[in-house]
LOVEX-879973 format. One record per residue (C-alpha): x, y, z; residue number from 1. Coordinates in steps of 0.1 Angstrom, whole numbers, always signed. Example, Ala and Ser with C-alpha at 12.3 -4.5 7.8 and 13.67 -1.06 7.14 Angstrom:
<recs>
+-------+-------+-------+-----+
|     X |     Y |     Z | pos |
+-------+-------+-------+-----+
|  +123 |   -45 |   +78 |   1 |
|  +137 |   -11 |   +71 |   2 |
+-------+-------+-------+-----+
</recs>
This chain:
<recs>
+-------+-------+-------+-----+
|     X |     Y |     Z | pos |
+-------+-------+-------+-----+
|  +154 |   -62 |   +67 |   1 |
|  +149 |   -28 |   +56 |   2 |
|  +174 |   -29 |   +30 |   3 |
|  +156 |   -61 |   +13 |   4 |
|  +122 |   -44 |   +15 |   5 |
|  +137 |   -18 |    -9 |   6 |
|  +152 |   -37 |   -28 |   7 |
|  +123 |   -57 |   -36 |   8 |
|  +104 |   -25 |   -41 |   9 |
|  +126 |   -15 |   -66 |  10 |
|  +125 |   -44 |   -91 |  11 |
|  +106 |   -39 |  -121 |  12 |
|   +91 |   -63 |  -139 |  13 |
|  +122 |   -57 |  -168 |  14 |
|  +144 |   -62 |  -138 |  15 |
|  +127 |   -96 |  -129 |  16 |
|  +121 |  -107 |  -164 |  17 |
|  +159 |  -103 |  -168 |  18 |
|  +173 |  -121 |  -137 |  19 |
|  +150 |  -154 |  -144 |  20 |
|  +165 |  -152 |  -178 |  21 |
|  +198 |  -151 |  -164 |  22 |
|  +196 |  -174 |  -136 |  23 |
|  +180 |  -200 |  -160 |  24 |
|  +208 |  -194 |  -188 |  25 |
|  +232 |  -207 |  -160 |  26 |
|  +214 |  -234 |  -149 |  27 |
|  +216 |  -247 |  -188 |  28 |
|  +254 |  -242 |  -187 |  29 |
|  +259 |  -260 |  -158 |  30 |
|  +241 |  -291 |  -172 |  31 |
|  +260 |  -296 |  -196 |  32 |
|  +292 |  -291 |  -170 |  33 |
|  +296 |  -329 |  -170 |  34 |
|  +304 |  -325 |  -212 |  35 |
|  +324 |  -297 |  -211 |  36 |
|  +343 |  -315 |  -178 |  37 |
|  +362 |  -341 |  -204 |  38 |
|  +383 |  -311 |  -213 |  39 |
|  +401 |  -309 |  -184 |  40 |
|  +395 |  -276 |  -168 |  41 |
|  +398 |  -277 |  -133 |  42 |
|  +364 |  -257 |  -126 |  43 |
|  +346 |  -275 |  -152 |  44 |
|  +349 |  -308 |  -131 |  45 |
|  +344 |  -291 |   -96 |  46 |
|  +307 |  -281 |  -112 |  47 |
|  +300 |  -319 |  -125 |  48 |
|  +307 |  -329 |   -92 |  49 |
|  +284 |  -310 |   -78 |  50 |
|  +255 |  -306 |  -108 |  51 |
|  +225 |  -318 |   -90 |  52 |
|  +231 |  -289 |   -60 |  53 |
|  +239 |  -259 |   -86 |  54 |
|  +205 |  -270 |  -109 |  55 |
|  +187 |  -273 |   -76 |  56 |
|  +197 |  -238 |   -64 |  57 |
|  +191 |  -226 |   -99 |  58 |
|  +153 |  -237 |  -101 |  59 |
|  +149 |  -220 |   -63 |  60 |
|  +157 |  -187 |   -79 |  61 |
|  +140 |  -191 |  -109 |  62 |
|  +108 |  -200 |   -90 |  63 |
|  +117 |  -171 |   -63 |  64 |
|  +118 |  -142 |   -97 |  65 |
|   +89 |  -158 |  -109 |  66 |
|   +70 |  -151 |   -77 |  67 |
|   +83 |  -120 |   -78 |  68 |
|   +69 |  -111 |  -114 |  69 |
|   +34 |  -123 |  -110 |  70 |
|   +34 |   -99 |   -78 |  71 |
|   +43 |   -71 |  -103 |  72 |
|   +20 |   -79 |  -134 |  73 |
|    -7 |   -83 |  -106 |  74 |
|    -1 |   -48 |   -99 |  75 |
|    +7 |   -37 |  -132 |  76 |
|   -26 |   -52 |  -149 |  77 |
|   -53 |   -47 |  -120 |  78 |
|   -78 |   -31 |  -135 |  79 |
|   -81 |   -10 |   -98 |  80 |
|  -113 |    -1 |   -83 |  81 |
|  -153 |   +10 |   -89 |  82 |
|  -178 |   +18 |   -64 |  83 |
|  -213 |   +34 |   -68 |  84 |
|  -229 |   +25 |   -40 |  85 |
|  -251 |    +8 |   -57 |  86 |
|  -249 |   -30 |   -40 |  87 |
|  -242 |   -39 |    -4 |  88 |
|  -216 |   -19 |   +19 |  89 |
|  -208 |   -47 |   +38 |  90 |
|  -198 |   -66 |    +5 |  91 |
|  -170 |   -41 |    -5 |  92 |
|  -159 |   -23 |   +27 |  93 |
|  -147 |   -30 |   +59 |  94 |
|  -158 |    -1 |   +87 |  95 |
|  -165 |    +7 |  +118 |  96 |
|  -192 |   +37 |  +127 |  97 |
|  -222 |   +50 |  +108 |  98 |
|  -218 |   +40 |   +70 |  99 |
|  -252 |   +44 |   +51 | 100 |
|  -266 |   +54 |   +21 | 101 |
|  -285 |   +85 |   +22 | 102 |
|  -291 |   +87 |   -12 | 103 |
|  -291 |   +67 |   -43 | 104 |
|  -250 |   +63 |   -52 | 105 |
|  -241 |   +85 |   -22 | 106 |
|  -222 |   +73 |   +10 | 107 |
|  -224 |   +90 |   +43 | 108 |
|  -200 |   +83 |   +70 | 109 |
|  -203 |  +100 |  +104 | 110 |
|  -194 |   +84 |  +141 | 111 |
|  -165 |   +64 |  +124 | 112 |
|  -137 |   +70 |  +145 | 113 |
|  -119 |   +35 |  +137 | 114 |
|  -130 |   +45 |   +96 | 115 |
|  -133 |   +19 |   +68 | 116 |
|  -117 |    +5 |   +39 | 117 |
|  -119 |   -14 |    +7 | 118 |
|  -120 |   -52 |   +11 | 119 |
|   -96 |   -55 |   -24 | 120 |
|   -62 |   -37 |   -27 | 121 |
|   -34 |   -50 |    -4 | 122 |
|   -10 |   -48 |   -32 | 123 |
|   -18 |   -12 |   -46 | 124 |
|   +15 |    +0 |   -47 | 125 |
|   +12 |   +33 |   -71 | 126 |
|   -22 |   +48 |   -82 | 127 |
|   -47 |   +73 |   -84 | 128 |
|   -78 |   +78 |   -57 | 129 |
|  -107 |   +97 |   -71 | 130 |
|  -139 |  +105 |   -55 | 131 |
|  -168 |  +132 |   -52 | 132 |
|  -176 |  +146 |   -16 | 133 |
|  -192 |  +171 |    +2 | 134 |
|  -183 |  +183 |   +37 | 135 |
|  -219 |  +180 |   +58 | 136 |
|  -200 |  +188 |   +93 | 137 |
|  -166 |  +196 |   +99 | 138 |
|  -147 |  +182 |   +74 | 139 |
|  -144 |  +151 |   +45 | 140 |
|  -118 |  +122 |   +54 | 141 |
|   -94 |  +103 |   +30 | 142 |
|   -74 |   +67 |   +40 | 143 |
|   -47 |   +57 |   +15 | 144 |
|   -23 |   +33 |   +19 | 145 |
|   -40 |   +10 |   +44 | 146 |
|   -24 |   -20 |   +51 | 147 |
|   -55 |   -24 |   +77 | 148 |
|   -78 |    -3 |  +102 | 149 |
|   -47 |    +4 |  +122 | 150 |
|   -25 |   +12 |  +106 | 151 |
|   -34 |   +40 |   +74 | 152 |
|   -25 |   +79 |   +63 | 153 |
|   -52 |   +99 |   +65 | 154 |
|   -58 |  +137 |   +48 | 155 |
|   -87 |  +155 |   +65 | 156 |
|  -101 |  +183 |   +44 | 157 |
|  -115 |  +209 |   +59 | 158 |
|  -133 |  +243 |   +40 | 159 |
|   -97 |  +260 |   +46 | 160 |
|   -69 |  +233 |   +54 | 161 |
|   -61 |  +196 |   +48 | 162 |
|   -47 |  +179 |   +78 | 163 |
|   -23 |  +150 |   +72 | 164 |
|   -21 |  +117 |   +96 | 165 |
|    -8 |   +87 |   +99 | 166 |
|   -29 |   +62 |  +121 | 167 |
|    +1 |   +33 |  +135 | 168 |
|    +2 |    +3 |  +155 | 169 |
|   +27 |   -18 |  +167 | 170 |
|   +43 |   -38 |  +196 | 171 |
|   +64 |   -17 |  +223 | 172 |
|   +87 |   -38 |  +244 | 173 |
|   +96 |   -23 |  +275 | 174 |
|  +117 |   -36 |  +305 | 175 |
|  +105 |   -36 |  +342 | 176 |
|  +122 |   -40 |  +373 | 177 |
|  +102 |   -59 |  +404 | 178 |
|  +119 |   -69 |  +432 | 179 |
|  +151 |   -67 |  +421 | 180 |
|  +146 |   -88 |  +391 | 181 |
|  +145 |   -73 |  +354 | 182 |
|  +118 |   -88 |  +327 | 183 |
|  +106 |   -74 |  +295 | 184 |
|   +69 |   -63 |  +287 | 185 |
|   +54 |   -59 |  +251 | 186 |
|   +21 |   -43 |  +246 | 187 |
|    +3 |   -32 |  +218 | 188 |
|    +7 |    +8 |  +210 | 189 |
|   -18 |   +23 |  +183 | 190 |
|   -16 |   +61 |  +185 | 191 |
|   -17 |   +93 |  +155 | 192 |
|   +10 |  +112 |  +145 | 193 |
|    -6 |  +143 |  +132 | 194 |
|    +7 |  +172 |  +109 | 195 |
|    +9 |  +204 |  +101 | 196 |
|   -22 |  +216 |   +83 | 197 |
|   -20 |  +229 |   +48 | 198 |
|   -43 |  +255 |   +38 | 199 |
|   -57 |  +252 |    +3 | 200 |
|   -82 |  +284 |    -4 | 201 |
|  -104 |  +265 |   -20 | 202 |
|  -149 |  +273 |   -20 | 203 |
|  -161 |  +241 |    -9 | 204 |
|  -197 |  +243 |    +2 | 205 |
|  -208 |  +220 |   -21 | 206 |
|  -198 |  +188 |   -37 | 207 |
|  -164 |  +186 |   -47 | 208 |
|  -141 |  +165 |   -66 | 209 |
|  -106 |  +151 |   -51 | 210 |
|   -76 |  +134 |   -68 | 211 |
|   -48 |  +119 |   -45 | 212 |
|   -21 |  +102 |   -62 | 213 |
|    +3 |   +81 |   -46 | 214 |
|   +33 |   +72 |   -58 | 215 |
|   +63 |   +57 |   -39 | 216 |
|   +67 |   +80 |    -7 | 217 |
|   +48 |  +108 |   -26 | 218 |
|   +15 |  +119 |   -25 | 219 |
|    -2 |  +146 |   -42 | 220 |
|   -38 |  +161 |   -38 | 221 |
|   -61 |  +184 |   -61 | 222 |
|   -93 |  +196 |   -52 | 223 |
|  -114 |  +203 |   -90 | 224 |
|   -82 |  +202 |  -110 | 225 |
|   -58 |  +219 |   -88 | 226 |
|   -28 |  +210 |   -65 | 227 |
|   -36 |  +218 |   -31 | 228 |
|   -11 |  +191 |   -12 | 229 |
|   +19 |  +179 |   -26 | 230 |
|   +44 |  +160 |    +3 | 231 |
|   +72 |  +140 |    -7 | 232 |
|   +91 |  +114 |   +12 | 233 |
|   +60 |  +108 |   +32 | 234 |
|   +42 |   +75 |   +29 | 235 |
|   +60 |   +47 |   +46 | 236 |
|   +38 |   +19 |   +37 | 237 |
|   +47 |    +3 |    +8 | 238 |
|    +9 |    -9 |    -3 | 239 |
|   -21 |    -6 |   +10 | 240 |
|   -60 |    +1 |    +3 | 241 |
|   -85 |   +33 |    +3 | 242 |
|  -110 |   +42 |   +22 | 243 |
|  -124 |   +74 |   +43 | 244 |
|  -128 |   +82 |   +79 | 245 |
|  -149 |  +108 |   +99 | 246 |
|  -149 |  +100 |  +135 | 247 |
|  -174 |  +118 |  +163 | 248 |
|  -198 |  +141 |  +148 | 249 |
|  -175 |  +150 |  +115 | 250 |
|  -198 |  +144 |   +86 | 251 |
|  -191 |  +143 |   +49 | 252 |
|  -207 |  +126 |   +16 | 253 |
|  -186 |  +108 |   -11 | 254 |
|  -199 |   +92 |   -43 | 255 |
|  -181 |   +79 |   -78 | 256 |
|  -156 |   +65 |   -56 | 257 |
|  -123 |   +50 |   -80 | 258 |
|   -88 |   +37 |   -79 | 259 |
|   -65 |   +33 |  -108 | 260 |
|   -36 |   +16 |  -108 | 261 |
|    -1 |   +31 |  -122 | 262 |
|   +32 |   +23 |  -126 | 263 |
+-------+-------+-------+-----+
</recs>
């Protein structure tokens, strides 16, 4: 299964356009297999015989890479992701915590252990995350990648070091033995798997503004213009939203929140 989800991940919309093309030349050919069949070849007449099952199958596939492209060009052509803060929270976010609005165009999040995310951007594949913040207590929060509130990588910045994580769920199967008889148990694990921290010398007792692109596995952060995280073969999730997280009493500002979207 693995081995198809990178395949599929590595199909470009060339790639796509090119098998439909294909797929639907032979499907033309072997219409007119009952034509060509009056010449005697052997494999001519095997595909007449069997012309309504090959044109079927050929449609499938052509349907299948056509499902496949309008996920990429959705990807490709999304014009990504705004926020001012302008309009309702609730509207573009889903959270957990404190989430206000301190000031006009400012968020605040503080007592968000769970964290939040945008409501748009399952399919995000490859793009840039830009935001202002300002570290009010502690430290300032980023969630990329999100495929929900469970499961997301998280960078917490704080004035000297940027802390990478990875929040996960899953199901954990595990076998028990009661009276002599063996059955299996799943539960639900969610846990954090928590870096090294990276320090980034970097002033930041006022706002500040961050850049995280993503791009396959990769990921690289710059604080005002300059690389202070760059981690490569990292990000497991293949798509996912953005959002920020500062749980307890970690306290930071963000504002001019935006995502685009790259190739």
């Amino acid at each position: 299964m693995d081995k198809i989800k990178e395949f599929i991940k590595s199909l470009t919309i060339e790639k796509i356009a090119q098998g439909a093309t294909i797929i639907l030349g032979i499907g033309l050919l072997v219409s007119f297999a009952s034509w060509l069949s009056k010449s005697g070849s052997l494999i001519l007449q095997f595909l007449a015989g069997y012309l309504s099952e090959l044109w079927g199958l050929t449609i499938t596939l052509f349907i299948l890479m056509t499902f496949l492209m309008v996920i990429r060009l959705q990807r490709r052509f999304s014009i990504g992701y705004k926020d001012k803060f302008k309009g309702d929270l609730d509207s573009n976010w889903d959270y957990e915590g404190s989430w206000t609005r301190p000031d006009k165009g400012v968020l605040c999040v503080t007592d968000s252990h769970i964290g939040g995310i945008t409501k748009v951007g399952s399919l995000w594949e490859n793009y840039i995350f830009e935001f202002d913040t300002r570290i009010m207590n502690d430290c300032s929060s980023w969630i990329i990648r999100a495929k929900d509130l469970d499961n997301y990588y998280m960078f917490q910045c704080r004035e000297d070091v940027i802390r990478p994580h990875r929040q996960f769920s899953g199901i954990k199967i595990e076998t028990k033995t009661e009276n002599g008889a063996i059955r299996m148990v799943t539960k639900v694990e969610i846990g954090w798997e928590i870096l090294d921290g990276i320090p980034h010398r970097k002033e930041l007792r006022d706002w500040f503004h961050v850049r995280i692109e993503v791009r396959g596995e990769s990921v690289w952060i710059y604080i005002d213009g300059s690389l202070v995280l760059d981690k490569q073969s990292y990000i497991k999730n293949s798509t996912g939203k953005v959002g920020f997280r500062n749980s307890a009493h970690e306290k930071a500002l963000f504002k001019n929140v935006k995502v685009t979207l790259i190739e």
